[in-house]
C-alpha positions in Angstrom: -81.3 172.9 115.8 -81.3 169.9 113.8 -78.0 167.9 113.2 -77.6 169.1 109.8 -78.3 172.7 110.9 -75.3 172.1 113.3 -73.1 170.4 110.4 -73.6 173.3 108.0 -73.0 175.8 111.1 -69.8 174.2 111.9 -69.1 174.1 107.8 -68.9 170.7 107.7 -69.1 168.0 104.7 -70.6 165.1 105.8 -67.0 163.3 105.5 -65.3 165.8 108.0 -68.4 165.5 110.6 -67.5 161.9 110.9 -63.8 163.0 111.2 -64.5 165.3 114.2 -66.7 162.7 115.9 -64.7 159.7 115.2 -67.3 158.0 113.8 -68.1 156.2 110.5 -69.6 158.5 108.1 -72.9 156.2 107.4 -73.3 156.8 110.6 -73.4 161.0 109.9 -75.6 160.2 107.5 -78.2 157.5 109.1 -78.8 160.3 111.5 -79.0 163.0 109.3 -81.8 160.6 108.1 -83.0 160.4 111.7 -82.4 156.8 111.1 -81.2 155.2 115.1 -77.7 155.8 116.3 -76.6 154.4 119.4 -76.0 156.7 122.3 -72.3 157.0 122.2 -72.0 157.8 118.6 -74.6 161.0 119.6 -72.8 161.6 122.4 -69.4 161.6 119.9 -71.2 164.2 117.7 -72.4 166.0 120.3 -69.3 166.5 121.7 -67.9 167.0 118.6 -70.1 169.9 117.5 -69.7 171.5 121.2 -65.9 171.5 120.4 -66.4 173.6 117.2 -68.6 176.1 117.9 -67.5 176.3 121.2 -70.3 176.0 123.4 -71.6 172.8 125.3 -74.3 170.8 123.0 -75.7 167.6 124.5 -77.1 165.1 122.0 -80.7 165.1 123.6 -80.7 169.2 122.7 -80.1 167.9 118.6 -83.8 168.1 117.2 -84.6 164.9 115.6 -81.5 162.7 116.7 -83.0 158.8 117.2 -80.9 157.6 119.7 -81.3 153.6 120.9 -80.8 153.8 124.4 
């Protein structure tokens, strides 16, 4: 699943992924873009999704997440 598959799974606004993730909401939105986001921000959104569906998500399973290693 993509990451914006996951945000509207999870019912999410772009504003309240960023909340669960702790992370600045241009960054929610440069990967929604599949613009790069550093690994811990993925690994923040990641972890965050896992937390609200339940179920253990690692960034690398996210289809078309650009990650700068």
């Amino acid at each position: 699943m993509t990451l914006d598959e996951y945000r509207i799974e999870c019912g999410w606004s772009h504003a309240k992924m960023a909340r669960a993730a702790e992370v600045d909401v241009q960054t929610v939105k440069r990967a929604l873009k599949g613009e790069p986001i550093t690994s811990n921000s993925a690994h923040k959104l990641a972890r965050a999704i896992s937390k609200e569906l339940d179920q253990k998500i690692r960034y690398n399973q996210i289809d078309g997440l650009n990650v700068i290693l």
